[in-house]
N, C-alpha and C positions, 0 to 999 in steps of 0.2 A: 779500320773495320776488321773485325773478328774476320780470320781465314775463311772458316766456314758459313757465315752470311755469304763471304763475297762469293763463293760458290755455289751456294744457295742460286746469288742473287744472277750472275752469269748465266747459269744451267736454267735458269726460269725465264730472261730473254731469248736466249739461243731456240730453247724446245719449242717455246708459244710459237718464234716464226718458223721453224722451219714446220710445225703442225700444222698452221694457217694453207700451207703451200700441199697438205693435205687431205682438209677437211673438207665435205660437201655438205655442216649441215651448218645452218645459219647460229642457231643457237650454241655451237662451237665453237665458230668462228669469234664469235662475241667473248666466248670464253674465254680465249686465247690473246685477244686483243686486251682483254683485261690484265691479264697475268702481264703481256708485255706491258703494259702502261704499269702496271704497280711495282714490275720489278725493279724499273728506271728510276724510280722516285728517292729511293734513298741513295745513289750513286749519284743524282741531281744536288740535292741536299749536303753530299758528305763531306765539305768543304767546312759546315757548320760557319757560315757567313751571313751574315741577311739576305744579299744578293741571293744566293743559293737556294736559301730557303724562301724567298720572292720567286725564282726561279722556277722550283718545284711546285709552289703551290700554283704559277700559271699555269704549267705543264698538267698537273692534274686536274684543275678544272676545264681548261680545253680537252682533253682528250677524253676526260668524262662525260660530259654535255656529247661530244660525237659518239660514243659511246651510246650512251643513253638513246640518242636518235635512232642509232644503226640498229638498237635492240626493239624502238618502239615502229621502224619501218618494215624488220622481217617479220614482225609481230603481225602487223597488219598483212605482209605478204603470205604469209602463214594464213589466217585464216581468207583471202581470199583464193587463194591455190589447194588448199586443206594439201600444201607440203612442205616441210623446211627445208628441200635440195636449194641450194647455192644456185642452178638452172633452171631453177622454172622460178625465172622473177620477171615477170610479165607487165604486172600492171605498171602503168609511166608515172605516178606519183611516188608511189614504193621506192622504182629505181633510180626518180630525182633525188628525193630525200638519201638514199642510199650513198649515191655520186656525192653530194654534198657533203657527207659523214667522211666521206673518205679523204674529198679536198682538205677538209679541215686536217685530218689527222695528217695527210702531204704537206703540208700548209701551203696549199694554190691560193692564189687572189682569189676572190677578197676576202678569205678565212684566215688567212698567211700574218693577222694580227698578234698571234702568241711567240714567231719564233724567233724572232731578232732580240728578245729581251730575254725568254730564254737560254737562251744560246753565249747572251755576254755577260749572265748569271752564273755558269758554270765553268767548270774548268776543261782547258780545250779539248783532251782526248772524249771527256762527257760530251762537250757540243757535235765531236767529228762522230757520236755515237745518231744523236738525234738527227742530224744530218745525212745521214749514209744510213746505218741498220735499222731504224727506226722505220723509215721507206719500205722495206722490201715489205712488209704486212701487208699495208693497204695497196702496194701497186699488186701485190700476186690477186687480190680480193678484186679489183678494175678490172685485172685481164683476165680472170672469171665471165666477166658480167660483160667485157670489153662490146660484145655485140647487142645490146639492150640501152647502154647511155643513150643518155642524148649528148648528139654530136652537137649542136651548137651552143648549148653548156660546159661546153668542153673545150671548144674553139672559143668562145669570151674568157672562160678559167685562162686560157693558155694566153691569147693575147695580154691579159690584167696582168698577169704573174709577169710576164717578159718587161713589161712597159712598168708597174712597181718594185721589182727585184732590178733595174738601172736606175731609175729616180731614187730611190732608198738609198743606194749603195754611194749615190754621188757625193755627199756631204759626211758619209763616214771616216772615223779613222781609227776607231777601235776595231781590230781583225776580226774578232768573233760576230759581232755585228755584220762586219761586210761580207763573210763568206755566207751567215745568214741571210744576208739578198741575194747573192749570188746562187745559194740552193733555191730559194722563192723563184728567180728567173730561168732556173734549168729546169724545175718542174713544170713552169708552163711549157718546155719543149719536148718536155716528155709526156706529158697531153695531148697536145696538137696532133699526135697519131694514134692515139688511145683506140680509137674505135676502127680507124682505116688501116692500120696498119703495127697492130701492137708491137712483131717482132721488134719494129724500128724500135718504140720506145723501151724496151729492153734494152736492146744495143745504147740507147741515150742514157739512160741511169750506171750501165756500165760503165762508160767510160767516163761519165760524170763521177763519179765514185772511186774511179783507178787517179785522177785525177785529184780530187778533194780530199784522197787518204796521205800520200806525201806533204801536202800544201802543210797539213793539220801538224804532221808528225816533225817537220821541220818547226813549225811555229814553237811546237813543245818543247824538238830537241833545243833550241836556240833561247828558248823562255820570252818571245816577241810577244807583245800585248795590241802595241801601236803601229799606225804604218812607218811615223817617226824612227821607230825601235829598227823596224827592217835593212835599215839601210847600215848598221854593225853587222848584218850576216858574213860578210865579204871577210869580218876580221874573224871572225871564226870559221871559217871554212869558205875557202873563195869556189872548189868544185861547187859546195851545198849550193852557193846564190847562183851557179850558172843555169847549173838543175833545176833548182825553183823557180829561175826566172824564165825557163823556157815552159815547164807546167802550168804557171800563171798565162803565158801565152795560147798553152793547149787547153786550158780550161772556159777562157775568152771564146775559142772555136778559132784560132786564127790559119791558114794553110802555112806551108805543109805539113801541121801536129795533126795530132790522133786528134785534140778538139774538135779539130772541120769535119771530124766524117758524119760524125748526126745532125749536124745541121742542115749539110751539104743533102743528105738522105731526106732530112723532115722534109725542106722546103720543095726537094723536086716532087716528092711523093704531094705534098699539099696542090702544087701548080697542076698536076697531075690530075688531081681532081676539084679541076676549077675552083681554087680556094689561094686564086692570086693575091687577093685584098688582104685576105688575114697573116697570106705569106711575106706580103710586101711588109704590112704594119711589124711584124714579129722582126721579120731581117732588119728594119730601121728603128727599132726600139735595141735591140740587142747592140749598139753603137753603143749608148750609154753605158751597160756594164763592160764593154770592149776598154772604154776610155779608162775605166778604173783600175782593169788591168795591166792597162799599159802605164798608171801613174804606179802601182807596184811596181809594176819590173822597173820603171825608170829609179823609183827610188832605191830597189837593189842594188841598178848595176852601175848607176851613173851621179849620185852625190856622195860626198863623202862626209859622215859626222863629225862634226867638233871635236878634235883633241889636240892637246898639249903638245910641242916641239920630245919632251923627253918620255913623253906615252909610249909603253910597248905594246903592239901588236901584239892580240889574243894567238892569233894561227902561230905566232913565233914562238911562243913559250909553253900555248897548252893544245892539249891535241885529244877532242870528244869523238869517240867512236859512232855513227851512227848506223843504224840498223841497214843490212843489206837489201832487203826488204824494199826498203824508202828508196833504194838509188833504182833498183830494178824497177819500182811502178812508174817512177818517176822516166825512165829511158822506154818504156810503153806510151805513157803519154806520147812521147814525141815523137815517136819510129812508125807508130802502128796505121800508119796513112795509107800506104800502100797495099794495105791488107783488105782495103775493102769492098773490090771485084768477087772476093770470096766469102763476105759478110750476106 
């Protein structure tokens, strides 16, 4: 790709969200969601593969259709309010429709139909983009409006999403695929406090995201496709699989990683406000993608692949630099437990 496209095309994601994160007029907002949607499309595409271009063309018709919604629901909020601030969205059909535009573009259940194919259409640092930066748009546009959803469109989102992002992921073995359920099941936990308690769900995309940026970047550094593949990390760098295999632990939620601390937060904040049933259903649905973290790590740390009596070892002979970056979010993941008296 020509330098200045990619720059072009960078500086045109980066501005749309971080404007999103400042605009109060609806008909901006739309603007902006737009520019982010179209600037993705040919970094989707630039593999110039079918898949790719299969890829891109679902990505842009999902995000368009929500689109289109988002513009035809402030439209109508618009002329019932005779104003387009971002706070005065009142009426409850505007702000179902609304919520629903937004699920889609998260990809919450049951809209969450576009992202697992997208995701294993592209190439991985593009997936770790639609997965992580992609989000911050529509969640800053939620916790706008966070007091006006409906809460129990919100709490069904969040159940589906947890209970389809473990059922999805169970028969996977293409990585892209599977951390696309695994984003589908972290979104419904970052729902389920949407309206009672946003901060939480900030805190949950966070470290969903300090979480999912190493997983990706090892995937890349290592060139893994399959979960099959995973299990050669060890010969290329036996620190890399200790570190990833405990991020795949912190990302599952397991104690005492940084994982546990948003779950630990959702579900008491939920019991809290009598909302045992949906707390209990979420904490025994989240087993399912538990179990498939634990068949990653097992496959990191504990088989060994097929090779030859006179096969050398990769770590022996060659030696890849990885980015500092990747070890330090990756030692966050799993440290930052104790931190959370002061969250």
């Amino acid at each position: 790709m020509n330098p200045m496209s990619w720059l072009v095309i960078t500086t045109s994601i980066i501005t749309s969200t971080l404007l999103i994160t400042m605009m109060t007029h609806w008909l901006m907002v739309w603007v902006c969601l737009e520019i982010n949607t179209l600037s993705l499309i040919p970094i989707i595409s630039k593999s110039h593969h079918p898949r790719a271009t299969e890829a891109a063309t679902k990505y842009y018709l999902t995000q368009t259709m929500a689109s289109t919604t988002l513009l035809f629901a402030t439209t109508m909020n618009a002329m019932n309010t005779s104003n387009w601030e971002t706070y005065i969205t009142t009426n409850p059909t505007t702000t179902l429709m609304i919520t629903l535009t937004l699920m889609m573009k998260m990809a919450a259940a049951p809209l969450h139909f576009w992202l697992p194919e997208v995701a294993q259409g592209t190439t991985t640092l593009t997936a770790l983009i639609i997965l992580t930066w992609q989000k911050i748009a529509p969640l800053i546009i939620m916790l706008t409006i966070h007091n006006k959803m409906n809460q129990t469109l919100l709490l069904l989102s969040a159940v589906l999403s947890v209970i389809i992002g473990g059922l999805g992921s169970l028969n996977q073995t293409q990585l892209r695929k599977l951390m696309a359920f695994s984003s589908i099941a972290h979104t419904g936990w970052i729902l389920a406090t949407m309206s009672t308690a946003p901060k939480i769900s900030i805190l949950t995309f966070m470290i969903y995201t300090l979480a999912t940026t190493p997983i990706f970047l090892s995937i890349n550094h290592t060139s893994t496709t399959t979960i099959k593949d995973i299990g050669t990390t060890w010969m290329t760098s036996p620190h890399l699989m200790i570190l990833m295999s405990l991020t795949i632990l912190s990302l599952g939620g397991l104690p005492p990683l940084t994982g546990f601390m948003p779950k630990w937060l959702i579900l008491n904040k939920m019991i809290s406000m009598n909302m045992t049933i949906e707390a209990t259903m979420m904490a025994v649905s989240s087993m399912m993608s538990l179990y498939v973290y634990l068949r990653l790590t097992y496959m990191l740390t504990s088989t060994l692949p097929p090779y030859t009596t006179p096969m050398l070892m990769k770590w022996r002979t060659t030696h890849k630099k990885h980015p500092m970056i990747m070890t330090l979010m990756m030692m966050m993941t799993t440290f930052l437990l104790p931190m959370t008296p002061n969250m």
